[in-house]
N, C-alpha and C positions, 0 to 999 in steps of 0.2 A: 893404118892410114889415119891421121890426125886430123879433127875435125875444122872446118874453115869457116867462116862465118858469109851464109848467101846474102845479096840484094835482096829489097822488099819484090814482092814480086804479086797477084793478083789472077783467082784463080775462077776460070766460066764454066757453065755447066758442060759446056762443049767440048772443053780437053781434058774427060775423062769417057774409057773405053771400056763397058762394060764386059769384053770378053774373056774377062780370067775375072772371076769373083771368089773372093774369098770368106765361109762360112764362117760366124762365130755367134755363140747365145751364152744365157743363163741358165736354159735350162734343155729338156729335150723336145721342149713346146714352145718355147721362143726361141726365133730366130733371127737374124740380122745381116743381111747379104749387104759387105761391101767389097768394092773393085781398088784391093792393094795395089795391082800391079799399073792401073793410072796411076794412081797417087805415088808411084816409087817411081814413074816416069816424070811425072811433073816436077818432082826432088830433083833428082837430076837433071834436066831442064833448067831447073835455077840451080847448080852448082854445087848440088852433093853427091858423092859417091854413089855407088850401089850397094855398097855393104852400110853405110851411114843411112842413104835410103831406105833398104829394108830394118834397120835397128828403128830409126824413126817409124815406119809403120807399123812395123811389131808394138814399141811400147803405147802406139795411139791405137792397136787392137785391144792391148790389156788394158789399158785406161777404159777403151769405150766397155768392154765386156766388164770393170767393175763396177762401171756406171750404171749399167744397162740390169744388173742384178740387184743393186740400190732400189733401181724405179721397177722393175719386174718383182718386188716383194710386195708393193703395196698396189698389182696390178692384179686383176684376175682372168680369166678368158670368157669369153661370151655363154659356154655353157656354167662355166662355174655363176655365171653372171644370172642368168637364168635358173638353175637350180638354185642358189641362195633365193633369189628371188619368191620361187612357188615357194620356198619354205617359210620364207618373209609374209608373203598370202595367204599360207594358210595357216601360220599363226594367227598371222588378225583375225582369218577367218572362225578360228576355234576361237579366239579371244571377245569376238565380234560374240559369237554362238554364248560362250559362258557369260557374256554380259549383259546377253539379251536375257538368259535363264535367270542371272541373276536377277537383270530389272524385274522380269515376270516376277520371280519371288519374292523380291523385295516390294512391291508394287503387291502383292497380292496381303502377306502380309502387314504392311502399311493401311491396305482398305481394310482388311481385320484388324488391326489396332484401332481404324477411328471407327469399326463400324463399332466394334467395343468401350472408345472412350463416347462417342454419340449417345449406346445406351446407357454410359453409366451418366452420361449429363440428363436425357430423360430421367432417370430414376430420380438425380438428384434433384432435377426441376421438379418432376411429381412429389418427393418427399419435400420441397421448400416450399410447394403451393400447399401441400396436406399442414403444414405447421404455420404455416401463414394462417390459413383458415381456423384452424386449430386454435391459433394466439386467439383469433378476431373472436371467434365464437366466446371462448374463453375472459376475452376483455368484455365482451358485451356482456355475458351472464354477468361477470361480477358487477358489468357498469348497473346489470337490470337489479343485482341484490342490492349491490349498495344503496339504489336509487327507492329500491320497495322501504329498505331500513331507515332513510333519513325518511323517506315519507310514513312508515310506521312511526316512528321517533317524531316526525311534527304530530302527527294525529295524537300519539300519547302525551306530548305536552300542552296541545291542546285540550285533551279531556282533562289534564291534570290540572291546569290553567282556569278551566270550566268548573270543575271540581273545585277548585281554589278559592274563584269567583262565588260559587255557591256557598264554599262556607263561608268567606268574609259576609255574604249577601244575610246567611242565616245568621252569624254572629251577630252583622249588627241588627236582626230583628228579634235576635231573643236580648241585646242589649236594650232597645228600644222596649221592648216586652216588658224585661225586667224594670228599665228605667217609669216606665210609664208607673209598673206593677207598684215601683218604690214610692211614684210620686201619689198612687193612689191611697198606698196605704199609710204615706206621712201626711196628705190630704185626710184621710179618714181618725188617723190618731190626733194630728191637729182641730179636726172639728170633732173629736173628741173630749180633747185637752178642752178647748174652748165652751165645751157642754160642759165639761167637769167646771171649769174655772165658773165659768157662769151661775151654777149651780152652788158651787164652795162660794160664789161671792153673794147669792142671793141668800144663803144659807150664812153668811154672815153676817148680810144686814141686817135677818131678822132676827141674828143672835144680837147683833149691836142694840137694837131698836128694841129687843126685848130686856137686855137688860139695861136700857137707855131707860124704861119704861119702869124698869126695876130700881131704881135708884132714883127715878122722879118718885114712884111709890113712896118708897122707904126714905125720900128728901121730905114729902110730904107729911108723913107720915111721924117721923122727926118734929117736923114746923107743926104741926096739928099739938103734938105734944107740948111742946117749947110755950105753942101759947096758951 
C-alpha cells in the first residue's frame, strides 16, 4: 500500500488510551512506558493505513529508544547518585583529615622554624650588643690612651720647654756673667794700662827733665868755659 500524504491534524491528551502499552528502554534499569496503539489509532484517524501506522510507530519507538540511550549515558540512578556521592564525602572527608594532619605539621614545624630562627636572632642580637660594647669599650680605652699620650706629650714639652727656658735663662746669665767678667777684667787691664802709662809717662818726664837738666848742665858748663 502506497503512502498518502494526511491533513495537519492536532493532537490532546485526551485521545490517547493507555490500555495497550508498549515497553521500550536503554537498559534493564530504564524504562519507558508508551501507548503505540493510541498513537496507531490517531494515524488512522487522520488517514493512514494500519500497516503505515504501525511503520510510523515502530520507526518513532527506535528513534525515541536511540535518543533515550544518548541521555541514559550521561544519566545515573539515585543509588549510583548516592554511592558516588558517600564516596565524594568521604574523600573530602580523608582529604579534609590529611590536611588537617598536614596543617598540624606544617603549623608545628613552622613554630619550630621560628622558634629557631627567634633563637638564632637572640643569639644574634646578644652577639651584636657583646661587639657593640666591645667596640665602645675598646674606643674608649684607646680614646683614654690616646688622651693620657697627648697629655704625657704636652707635660713633656712642657718640661722640655721649661728645660729650654732654663737654659736660655742660664745662658744668658753666664753671658751676662762672662760679659760683666770681660768688662771687669778690661776695666782692670785698662786701669792698669792707665797706672802703667802714667807711670811710663811720669817716668818720662823725669827722664826728659833730667836730661833737660843734663844738658842745661853741660850747656852751662860749655858757656862757663867759653867765657
Amino acid at each position: 500500500m502506497g503512502w498518502r500524504r494526511c491533513p495537519a491534524f492536532s493532537v490532546s491528551a485526551s485521545s490517547f488510551h493507555y490500555d495497550q502499552r508498549k515497553e521500550f528502554s536503554s537498559s534493564e534499569h530504564k524504562k519507558l512506558y508508551f501507548d503505540t496503539h493510541a498513537l496507531v489509532r490517531l494515524l488512522e484517524e487522520n488517514g493512514f493505513t494500519t500497516q503505515q501506522s504501525e511503520i510510523i510507530v515502530s520507526a518513532l519507538v527506535k528513534i525515541i529508544n536511540s535518543n533515550m540511550e544518548v541521555v541514559y549515558k550521561d544519566m545515573v540512578t539515585k543509588m549510583q547518585q548516592e554511592i558516588s556521592l558517600q564516596q565524594i564525602m568521604s574523600h573530602i572527608a580523608s582529604v579534609k583529615k590529611d590536611m588537617i594532619i598536614l596543617e598540624k605539621s606544617e603549623f608545628s614545624a613552622l613554630r619550630t622554624e621560628n622558634e629557631k630562627i627567634k633563637i638564632e636572632l637572640q643569639q644574634l642580637k646578644k652577639q651584636l650588643h657583646d661587639e657593640i660594647v666591645k667596640l665602645r669599650a675598646d674606643n674608649k680605652l684607646g680614646f683614654n690612651l690616646e688622651k693620657s699620650r697627648v697629655k704625657e706629650m704636652y707635660a713633656e714639652n712642657e718640661r722640655r720647654l721649661l728645660e729650654i727656658r732654663s737654659e736660655i735663662v742660664e745662658l744668658h746669665a753666664q753671658q751676662d756673667r762672662g760679659l760683666t767678667q770681660t768688662n771687669r777684667k778690661i776695666d782692670t787691664e785698662v786701669a792698669g794700662l792707665r797706672t802703667m802709662l802714667e807711670s811710663h809717662k811720669l817716668d818720662t818726664i823725669k827722664y826728659l827733665a833730667g836730661s833737660v837738666f843734663t844738658c842745661l848742665t853741660i850747656a852751662l858748663g860749655f858757656y862757663r868755659l867759653w867765657i
